[in-house]
C-alpha positions as MATLAB code, in Angstrom:
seq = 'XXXXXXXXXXXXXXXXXXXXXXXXXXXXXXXXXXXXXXXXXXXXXXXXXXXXXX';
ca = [
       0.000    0.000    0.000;
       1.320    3.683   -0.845;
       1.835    6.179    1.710;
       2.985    9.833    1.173;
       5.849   10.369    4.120;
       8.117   13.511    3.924;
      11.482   12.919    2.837;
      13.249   12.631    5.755;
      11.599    9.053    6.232;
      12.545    8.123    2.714;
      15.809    6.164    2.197;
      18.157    4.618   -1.065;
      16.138    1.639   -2.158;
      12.434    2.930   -1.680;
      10.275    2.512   -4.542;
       8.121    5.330   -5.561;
       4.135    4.760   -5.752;
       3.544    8.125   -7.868;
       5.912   10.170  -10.113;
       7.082   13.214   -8.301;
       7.291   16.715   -8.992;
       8.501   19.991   -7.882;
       6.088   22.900   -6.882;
       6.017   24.136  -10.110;
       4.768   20.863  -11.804;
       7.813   19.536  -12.977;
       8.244   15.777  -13.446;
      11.367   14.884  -11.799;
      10.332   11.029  -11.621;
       8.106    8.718  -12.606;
       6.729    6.195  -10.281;
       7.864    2.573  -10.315;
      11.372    3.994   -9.492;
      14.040    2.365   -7.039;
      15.540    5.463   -5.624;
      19.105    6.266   -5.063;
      20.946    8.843   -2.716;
      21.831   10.830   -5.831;
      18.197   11.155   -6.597;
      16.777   12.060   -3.335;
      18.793   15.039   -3.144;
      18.090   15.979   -6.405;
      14.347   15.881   -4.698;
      15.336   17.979   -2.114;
      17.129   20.409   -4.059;
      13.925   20.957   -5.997;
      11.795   22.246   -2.922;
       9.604   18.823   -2.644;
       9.433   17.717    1.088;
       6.800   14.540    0.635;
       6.473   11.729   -1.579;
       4.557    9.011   -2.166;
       6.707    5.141   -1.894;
       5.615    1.834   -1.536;
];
């Protein structure tokens, strides 16, 4: 079951349930993705703060 959780409770290896995107709309992932370090903090550098994983 998906949950949204801010990103502080997200870790390498999560899978997203939803694609993400920043504040202004734009797609930085799609869902289905096993996420790495590298792309969490390109996440955070965005401005997003929740997302939705599996």
């Amino acid at each position: 079951m998906a949950k949204t959780v801010s990103l502080r409770e997200v870790f390498p290896g999560n899978v997203l349930a939803a694609k993400v995107t920043t504040p202004t709309g734009m797609v930085l992932l799609p869902a289905g993705v096993k996420l790495t370090r590298e792309q969490l903090e390109k996440i955070r550098k965005f401005g997003v703060h929740t997302i939705k994983v599996e």
